[in-house]
C-alpha positions as CSV (number, residue, x, y, z in Angstrom):
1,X,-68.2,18.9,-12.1
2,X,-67.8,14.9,-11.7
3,X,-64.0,15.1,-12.1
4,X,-64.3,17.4,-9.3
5,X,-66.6,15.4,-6.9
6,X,-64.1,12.4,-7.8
7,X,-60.8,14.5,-6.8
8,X,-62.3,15.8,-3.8
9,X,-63.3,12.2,-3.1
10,X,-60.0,10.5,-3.8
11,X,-58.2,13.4,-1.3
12,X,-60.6,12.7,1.4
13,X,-60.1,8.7,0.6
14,X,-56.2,9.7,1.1
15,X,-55.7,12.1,3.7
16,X,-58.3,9.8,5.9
17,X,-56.0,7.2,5.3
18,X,-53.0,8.7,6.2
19,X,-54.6,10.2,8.9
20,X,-54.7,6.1,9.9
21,X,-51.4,5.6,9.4
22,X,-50.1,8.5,11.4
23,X,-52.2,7.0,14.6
24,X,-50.3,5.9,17.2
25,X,-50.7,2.3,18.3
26,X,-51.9,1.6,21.6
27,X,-51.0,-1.6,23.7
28,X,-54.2,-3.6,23.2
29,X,-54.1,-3.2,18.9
30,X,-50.5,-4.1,19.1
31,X,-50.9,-7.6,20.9
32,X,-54.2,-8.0,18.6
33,X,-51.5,-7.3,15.5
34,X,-48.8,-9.5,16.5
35,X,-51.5,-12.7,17.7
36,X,-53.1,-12.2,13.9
37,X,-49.7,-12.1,11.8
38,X,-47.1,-14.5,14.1
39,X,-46.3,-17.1,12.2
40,X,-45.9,-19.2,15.1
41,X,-50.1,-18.2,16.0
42,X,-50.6,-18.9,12.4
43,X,-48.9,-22.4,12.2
44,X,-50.8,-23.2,15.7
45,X,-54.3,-22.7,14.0
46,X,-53.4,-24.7,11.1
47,X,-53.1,-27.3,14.1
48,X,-56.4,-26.4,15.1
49,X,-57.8,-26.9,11.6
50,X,-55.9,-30.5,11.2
51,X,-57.7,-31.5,14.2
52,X,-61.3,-30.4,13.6
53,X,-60.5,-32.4,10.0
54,X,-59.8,-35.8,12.4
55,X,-63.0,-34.9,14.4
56,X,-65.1,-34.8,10.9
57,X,-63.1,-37.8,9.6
58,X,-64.6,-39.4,13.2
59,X,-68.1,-38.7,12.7
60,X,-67.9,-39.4,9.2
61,X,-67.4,-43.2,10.2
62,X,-70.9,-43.3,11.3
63,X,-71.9,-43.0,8.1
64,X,-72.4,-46.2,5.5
65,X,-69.5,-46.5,3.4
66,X,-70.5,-46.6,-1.2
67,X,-68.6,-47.4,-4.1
68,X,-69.1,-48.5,-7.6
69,X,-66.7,-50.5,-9.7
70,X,-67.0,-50.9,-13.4
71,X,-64.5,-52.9,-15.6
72,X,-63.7,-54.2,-18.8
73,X,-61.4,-56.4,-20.7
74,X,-60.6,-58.9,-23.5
75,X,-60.2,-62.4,-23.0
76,X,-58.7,-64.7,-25.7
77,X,-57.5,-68.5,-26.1
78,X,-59.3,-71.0,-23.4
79,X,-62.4,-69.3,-21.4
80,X,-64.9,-69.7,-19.4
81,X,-68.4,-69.2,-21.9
82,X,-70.9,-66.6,-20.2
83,X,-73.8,-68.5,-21.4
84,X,-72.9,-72.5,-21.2
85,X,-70.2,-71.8,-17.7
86,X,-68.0,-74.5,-20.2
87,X,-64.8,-74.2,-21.7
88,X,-64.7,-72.6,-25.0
89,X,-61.5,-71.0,-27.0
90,X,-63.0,-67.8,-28.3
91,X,-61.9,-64.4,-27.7
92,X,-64.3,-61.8,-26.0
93,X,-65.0,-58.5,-25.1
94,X,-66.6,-58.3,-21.7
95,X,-67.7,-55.5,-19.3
96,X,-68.9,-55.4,-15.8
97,X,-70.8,-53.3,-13.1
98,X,-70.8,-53.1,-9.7
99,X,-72.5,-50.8,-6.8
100,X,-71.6,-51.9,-2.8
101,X,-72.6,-50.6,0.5
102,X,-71.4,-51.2,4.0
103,X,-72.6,-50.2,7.5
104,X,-70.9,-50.7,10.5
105,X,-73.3,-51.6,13.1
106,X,-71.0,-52.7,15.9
107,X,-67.2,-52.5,16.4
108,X,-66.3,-52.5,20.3
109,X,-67.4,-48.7,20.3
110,X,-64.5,-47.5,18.6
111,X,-66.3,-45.4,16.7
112,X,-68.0,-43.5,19.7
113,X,-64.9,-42.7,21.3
114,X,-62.6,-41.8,18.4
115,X,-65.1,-39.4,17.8
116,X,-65.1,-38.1,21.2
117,X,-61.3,-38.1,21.4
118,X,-61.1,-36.0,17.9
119,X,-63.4,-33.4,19.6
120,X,-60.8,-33.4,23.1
121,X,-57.9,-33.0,20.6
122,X,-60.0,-30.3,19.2
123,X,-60.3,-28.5,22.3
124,X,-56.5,-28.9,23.3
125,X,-55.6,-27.6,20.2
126,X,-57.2,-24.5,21.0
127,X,-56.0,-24.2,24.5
128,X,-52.2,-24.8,23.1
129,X,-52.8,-21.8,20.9
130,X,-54.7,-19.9,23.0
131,X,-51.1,-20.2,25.8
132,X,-49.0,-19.3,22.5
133,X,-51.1,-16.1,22.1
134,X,-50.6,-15.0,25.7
135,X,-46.7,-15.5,25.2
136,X,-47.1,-13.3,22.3
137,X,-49.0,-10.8,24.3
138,X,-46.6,-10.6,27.2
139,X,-43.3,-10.8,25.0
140,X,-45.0,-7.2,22.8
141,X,-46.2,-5.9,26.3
142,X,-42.4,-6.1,27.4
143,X,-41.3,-4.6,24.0
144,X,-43.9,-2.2,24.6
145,X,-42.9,-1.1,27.7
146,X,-38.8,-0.6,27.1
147,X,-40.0,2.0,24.5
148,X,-42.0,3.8,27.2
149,X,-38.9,3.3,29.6
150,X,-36.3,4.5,26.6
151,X,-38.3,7.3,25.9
152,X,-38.9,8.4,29.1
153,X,-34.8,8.5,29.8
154,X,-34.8,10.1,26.3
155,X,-36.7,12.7,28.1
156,X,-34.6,13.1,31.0
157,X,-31.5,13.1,29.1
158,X,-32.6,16.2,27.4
159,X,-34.0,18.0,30.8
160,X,-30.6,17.4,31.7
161,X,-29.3,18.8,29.2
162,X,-31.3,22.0,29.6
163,X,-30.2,21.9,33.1
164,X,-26.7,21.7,32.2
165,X,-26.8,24.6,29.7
166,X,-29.0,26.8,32.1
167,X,-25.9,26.2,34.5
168,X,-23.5,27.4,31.9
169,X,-25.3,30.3,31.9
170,X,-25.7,31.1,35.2
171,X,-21.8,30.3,35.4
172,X,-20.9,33.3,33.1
173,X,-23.2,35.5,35.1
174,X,-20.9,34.5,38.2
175,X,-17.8,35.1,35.9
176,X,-18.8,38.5,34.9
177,X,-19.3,39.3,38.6
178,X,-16.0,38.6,39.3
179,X,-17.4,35.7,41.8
180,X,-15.9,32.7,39.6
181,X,-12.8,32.1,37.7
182,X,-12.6,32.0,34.0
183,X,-11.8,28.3,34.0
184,X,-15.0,27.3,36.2
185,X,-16.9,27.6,32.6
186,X,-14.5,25.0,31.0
187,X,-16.1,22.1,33.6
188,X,-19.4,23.4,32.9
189,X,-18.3,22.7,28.9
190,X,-17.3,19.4,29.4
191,X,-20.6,18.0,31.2
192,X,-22.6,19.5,28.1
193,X,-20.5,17.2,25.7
194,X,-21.1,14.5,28.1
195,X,-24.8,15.5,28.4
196,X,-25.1,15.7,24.5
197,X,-24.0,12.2,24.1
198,X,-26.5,10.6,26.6
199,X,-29.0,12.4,24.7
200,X,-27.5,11.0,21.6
201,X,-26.9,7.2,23.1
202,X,-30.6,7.5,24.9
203,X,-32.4,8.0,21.2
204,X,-30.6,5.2,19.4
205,X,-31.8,2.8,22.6
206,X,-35.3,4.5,21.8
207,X,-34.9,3.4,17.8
208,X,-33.7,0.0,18.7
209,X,-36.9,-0.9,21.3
210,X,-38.8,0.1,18.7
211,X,-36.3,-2.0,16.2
212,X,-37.6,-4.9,18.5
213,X,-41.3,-4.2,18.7
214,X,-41.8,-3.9,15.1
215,X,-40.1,-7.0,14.5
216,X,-42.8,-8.9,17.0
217,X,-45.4,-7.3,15.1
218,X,-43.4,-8.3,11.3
219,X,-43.6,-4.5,10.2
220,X,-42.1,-3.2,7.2
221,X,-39.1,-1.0,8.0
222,X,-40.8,1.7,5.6
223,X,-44.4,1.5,7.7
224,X,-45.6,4.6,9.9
225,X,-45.3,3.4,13.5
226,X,-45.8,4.7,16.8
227,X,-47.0,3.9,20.1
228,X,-49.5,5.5,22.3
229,X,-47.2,7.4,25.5
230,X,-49.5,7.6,28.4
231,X,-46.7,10.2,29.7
232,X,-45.4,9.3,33.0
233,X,-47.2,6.1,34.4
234,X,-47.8,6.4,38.2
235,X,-47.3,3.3,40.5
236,X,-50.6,1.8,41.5
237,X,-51.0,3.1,44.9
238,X,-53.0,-0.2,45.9
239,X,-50.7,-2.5,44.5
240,X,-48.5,-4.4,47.8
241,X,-46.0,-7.4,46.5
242,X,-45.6,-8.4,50.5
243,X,-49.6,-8.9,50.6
244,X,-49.5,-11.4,47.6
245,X,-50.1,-15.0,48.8
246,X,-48.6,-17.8,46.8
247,X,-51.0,-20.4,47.0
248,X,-54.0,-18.2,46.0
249,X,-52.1,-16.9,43.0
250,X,-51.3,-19.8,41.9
251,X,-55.0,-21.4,42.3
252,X,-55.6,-18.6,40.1
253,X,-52.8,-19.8,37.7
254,X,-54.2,-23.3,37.6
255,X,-57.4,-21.8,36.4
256,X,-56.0,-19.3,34.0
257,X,-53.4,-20.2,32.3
258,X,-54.4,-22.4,29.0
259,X,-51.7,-24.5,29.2
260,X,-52.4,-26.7,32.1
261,X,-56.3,-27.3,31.0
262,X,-54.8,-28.3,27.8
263,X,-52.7,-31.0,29.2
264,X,-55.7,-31.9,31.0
265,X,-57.0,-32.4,28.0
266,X,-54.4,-34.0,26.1
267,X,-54.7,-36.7,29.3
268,X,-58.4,-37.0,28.4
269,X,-57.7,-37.9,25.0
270,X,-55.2,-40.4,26.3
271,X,-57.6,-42.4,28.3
272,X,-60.0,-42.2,25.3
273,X,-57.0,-44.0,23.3
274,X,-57.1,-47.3,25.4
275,X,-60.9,-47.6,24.8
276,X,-60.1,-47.5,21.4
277,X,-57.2,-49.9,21.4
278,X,-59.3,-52.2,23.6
279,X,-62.1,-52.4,20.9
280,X,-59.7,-53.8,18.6
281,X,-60.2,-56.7,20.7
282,X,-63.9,-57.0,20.2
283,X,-65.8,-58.2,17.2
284,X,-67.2,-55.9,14.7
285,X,-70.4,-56.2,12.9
286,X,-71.5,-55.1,9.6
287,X,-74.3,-55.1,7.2
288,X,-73.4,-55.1,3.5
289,X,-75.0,-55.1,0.4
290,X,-73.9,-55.4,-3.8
291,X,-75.5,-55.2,-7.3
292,X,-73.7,-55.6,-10.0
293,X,-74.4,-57.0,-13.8
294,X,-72.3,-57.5,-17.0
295,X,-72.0,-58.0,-20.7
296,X,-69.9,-60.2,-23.0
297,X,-69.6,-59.8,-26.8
298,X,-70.5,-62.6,-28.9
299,X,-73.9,-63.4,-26.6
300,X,-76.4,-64.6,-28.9
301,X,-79.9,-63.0,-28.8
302,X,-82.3,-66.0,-28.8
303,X,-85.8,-64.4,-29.9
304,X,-84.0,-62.2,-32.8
305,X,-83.5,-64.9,-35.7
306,X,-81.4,-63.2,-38.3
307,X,-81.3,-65.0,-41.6
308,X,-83.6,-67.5,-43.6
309,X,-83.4,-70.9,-41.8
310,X,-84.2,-74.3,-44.5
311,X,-85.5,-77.2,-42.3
312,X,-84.6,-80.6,-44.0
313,X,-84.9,-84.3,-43.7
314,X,-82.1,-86.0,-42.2
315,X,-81.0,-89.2,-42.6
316,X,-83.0,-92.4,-41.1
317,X,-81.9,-93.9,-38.2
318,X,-83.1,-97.1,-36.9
319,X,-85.0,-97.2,-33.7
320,X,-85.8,-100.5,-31.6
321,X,-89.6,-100.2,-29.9
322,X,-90.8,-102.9,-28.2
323,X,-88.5,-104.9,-29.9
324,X,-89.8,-103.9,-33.1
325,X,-87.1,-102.2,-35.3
326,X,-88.6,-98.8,-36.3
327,X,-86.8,-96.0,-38.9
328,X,-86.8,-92.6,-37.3
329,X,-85.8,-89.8,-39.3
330,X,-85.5,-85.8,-37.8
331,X,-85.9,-82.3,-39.8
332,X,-82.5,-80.3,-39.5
333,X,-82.7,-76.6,-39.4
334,X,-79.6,-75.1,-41.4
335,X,-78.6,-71.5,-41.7
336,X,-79.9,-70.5,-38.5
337,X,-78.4,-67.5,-36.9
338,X,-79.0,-65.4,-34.2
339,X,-78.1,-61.5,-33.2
340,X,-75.8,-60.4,-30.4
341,X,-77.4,-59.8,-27.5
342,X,-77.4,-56.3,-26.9
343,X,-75.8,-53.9,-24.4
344,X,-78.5,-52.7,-22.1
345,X,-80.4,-56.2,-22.8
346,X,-77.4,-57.7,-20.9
347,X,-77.0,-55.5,-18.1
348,X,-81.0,-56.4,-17.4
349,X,-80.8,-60.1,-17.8
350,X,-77.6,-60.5,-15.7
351,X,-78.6,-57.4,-12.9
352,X,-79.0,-59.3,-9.7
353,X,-78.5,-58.0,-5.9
354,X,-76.8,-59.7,-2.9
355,X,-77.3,-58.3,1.0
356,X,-75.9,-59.9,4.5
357,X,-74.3,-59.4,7.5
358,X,-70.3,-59.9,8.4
359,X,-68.6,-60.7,11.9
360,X,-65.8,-60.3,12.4
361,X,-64.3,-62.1,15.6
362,X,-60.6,-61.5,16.1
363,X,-58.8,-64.2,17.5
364,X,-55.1,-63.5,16.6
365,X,-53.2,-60.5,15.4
366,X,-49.7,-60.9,16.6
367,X,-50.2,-59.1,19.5
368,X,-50.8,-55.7,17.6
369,X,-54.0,-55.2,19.9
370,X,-51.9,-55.7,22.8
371,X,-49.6,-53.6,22.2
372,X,-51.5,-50.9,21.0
373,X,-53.2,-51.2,24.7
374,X,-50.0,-50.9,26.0
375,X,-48.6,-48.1,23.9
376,X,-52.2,-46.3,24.8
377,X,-51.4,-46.6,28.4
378,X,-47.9,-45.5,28.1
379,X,-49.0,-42.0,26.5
380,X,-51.4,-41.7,29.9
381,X,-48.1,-42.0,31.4
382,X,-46.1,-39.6,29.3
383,X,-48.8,-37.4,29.6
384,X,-49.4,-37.5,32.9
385,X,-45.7,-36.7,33.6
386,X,-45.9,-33.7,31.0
387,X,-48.7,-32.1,32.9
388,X,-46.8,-32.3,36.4
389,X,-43.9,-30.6,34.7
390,X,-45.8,-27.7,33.4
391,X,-47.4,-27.3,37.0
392,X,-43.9,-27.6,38.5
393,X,-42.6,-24.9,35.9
394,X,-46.3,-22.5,36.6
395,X,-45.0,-23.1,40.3
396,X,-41.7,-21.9,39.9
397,X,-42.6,-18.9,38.0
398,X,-45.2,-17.5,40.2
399,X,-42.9,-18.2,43.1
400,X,-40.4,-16.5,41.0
401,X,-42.4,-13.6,39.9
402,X,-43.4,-13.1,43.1
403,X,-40.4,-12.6,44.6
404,X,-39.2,-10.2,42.1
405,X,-42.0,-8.1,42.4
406,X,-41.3,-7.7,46.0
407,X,-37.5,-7.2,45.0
408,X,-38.7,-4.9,42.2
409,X,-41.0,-2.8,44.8
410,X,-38.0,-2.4,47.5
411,X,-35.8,-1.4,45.0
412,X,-38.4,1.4,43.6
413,X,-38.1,2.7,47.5
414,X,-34.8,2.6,47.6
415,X,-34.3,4.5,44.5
416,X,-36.8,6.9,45.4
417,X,-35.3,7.5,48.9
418,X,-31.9,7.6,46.8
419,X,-33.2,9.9,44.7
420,X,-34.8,12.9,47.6
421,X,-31.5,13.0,49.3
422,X,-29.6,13.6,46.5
423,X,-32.3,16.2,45.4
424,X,-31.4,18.3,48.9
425,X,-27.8,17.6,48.5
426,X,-27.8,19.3,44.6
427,X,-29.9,21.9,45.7
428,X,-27.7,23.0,48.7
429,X,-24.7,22.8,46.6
430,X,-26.6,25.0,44.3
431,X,-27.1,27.4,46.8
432,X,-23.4,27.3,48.0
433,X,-22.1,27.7,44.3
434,X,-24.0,30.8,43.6
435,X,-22.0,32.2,46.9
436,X,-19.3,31.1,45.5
437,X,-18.2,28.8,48.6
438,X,-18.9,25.7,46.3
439,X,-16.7,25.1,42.8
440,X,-17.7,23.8,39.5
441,X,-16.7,20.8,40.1
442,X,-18.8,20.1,43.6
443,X,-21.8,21.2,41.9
444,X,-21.2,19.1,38.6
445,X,-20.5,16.0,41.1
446,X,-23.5,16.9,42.9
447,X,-25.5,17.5,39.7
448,X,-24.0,13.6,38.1
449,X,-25.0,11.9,41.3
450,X,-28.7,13.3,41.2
451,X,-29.2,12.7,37.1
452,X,-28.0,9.2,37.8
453,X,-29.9,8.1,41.1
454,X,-32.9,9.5,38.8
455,X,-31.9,7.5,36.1
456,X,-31.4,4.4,38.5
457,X,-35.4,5.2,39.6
458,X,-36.8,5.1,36.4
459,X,-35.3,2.1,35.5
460,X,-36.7,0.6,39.0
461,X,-40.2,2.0,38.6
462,X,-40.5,0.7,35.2
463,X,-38.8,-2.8,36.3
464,X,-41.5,-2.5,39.4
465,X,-44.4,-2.1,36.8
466,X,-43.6,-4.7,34.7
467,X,-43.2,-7.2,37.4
468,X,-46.5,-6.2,38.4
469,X,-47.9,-7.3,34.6
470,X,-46.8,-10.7,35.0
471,X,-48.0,-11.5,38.7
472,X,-50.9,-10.4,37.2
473,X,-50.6,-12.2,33.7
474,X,-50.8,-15.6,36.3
475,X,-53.3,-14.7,37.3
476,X,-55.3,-14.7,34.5
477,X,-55.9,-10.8,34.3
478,X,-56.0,-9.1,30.8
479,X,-52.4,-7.4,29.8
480,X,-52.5,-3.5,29.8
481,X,-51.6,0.1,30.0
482,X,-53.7,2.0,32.7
């Protein structure tokens, strides 16, 4: 009964997910796909993450800087003794440790502003990958589109086709009447061959635009995919290229697009630089402070007598008091030895502590402060420059998008206009060929012009609705199928 329960689980696990798989992908999910697996979007938030690293490394220099030394050697031949500070030739083993702290407490407020020029960089960063993902979401919305523009010529290939066969049809019913000639059906052949390859041509376009949206969103070549096909998209009715007004679109550019208020920010972070290359002009001050002790081998331990010292009478010497000659004599202690200081005995007699303050006033540094001003003010300059060009180039393509969606529009009405007379024309050469005063080859003419001023309108409307997309990408409005 479990095994069951399982199996039925595991099915229901698997169809669900297939199900999944078989779902078509709608606009919005594939933007959301590529922006999460470009390479490009993921190399750009590694820059974010590099910078928000600076901006921790900034505020971490607020903090008191600590670190502990510890040594140890052997010294031989002519030292320095521990104990006397003489000259000695004895060879020792000698160890040392040592714990320092520093604060900064003042340095020309470089601090303060590298920390507020991490967090601009911080927010740049961002804004430079936040224009990246827009690029993204307008070069798949492009993709997206030519598959809803090959697929719909797909479709009107193959209603041509129909149309073309129902004409053979009707053709033999003239034939049989006696009201065409046999060879009338041999023209009728020959624009079903023709149809049958623009079918043909039409689907491989369909299998390379979706060739090119799958490599924008790095799918496997073996991965389910299809889009969501809204069917036919209408024009927006409300939508009038001739009403758009530069100046306002781009306003709304200037606001929108991340690009520009991250070189604002990038200049931001420029002007920062020069207070910081200024401080290195100004004096610093810092507050220290150090422990340390140490141990030597061969130290001798004072109050631990080791041994049995004999004390004996030395030899007289002869003293003159008071001009009196007097015989002093003196014990001497012999065999008298002491133990090595120990370890930890060592490291508490010798522990001692030091604390302070340290200025530092620069007064020369071969002109690396200078020039670090200089260099500071130059990227203002450079930065500056870069920002004009990127308003100069948001200029030139909202002037340019503009005008091509007013081109885009005209042609849409010219193709349409195109289209309805070549509609009346078929449809009265229709009714001429089934009297038989038109031939085969006025009505195929007639029938070629019409399929291709229809073609010709498609590709207009969907040119016209893309065009659309990015007036309204400038202006900051959300990319989408409605």
């Amino acid at each position: 009964m479990i095994k069951k329960a399982l199996l039925s689980t595991l099915l229901c696990g698997l169809f669900t997910i297939a199900l999944q798989a078989q779902q078509p992908w709608s606009l919005e999910k594939c933007i959301r796909h590529a922006q999460q697996n470009s390479l490009t979007m993921k190399q750009a938030q590694v820059g974010v993450e590099n910078t928000k690293l600076n901006e921790q490394l900034s505020k971490a220099e607020r903090l008191p800087s600590l670190s502990a030394t510890v040594s140890g050697g052997y010294s031989f031949g002519r030292t320095i003794d521990p104990i006397t500070n003489t000259f000695e030739n004895q060879a020792r083993g000698s160890n040392s440790l040592s714990l320092g702290a520093s604060y900064t407490l003042y340095n020309g407020g470089r601090i303060s502003n590298s920390i507020q020029q991490s967090r601009v960089d911080v927010a740049a960063q961002k804004a430079e990958t936040e224009d990246i993902a827009n690029n993204i979401a307008l070069s798949v919305a492009a993709a997206y589109i030519n598959i809803l523009f090959a697929e719909e010529l797909l479709a009107n290939t193959q209603k041509t086709l129909e149309l073309s066969q129902d004409q053979l049809a009707q053709t033999d019913r003239l034939i049989q009447a006696g009201s065409l000639p046999e060879n009338e059906r041999l023209q009728i052949l020959a624009q079903i061959a023709t149809n049958e390859q623009q079918v043909i041509a039409q689907e491989n376009t369909v299998t390379l635009s979706y060739l090119d949206l799958r490599n924008l969103l790095l799918l496997d070549d073996n991965e389910d995919f299809q889009i969501v096909n809204p069917g036919d998209l209408p024009v927006p009715e409300n939508a009038n290229p001739e009403l758009y007004d530069f100046q306002s679109i781009f306003n709304q550019a200037l606001q929108a697009q991340p690009i520009i208020r991250a070189g604002e920010l990038r200049r931001q972070s420029a002007e920062l630089g020069i207070d910081i290359a200024k401080s290195g002009m100004l004096p610093s001050l810092s507050l220290f402070g150090n422990i340390r002790t140490d141990y030597a081998t061969g130290v001798p331990d004072f109050m631990n007598i080791i041994g049995d010292p004999v004390e004996t009478l030395g030899d007289p010497t002869i003293l003159n008091v008071n001009g009196t000659d007097v015989e002093v004599r003196q014990y001497v202690t012999s065999g008298l030895e002491f133990a090595d200081r120990k370890y930890f005995d060592q490291f508490n007699d010798n522990f001692g502590q030091s604390v302070g303050l340290s200025l530092n006033i620069p007064i020369y540094s071969q002109d690396r402060n200078k020039v670090n001003i200089e260099r500071a003010r130059l990227n203002i300059i450079s930065t500056e420059v870069a920002n004009e060009q990127n308003k100069q180039t948001l200029k030139a393509n909202v002037q340019r998008a503009i005008a091509e969606a007013k081109a885009a529009k005209k042609q849409l009405e010219a193709s349409q206009r195109s289209v309805d007379a070549l509609q009346a024309a078929y449809e009265n050469t229709g009714k001429r060929f089934e009297l038989g005063a038109a031939n085969t080859f006025e009505y195929t003419s007639a029938k070629n012009q019409l399929d291709q001023a229809k073609v010709n309108l498609t590709i207009a409307k969907y040119d016209y609705l893309y065009k659309l997309k990015i007036v309204d990408f400038y202006k900051g409005e959300e990319i989408s199928i409605n």
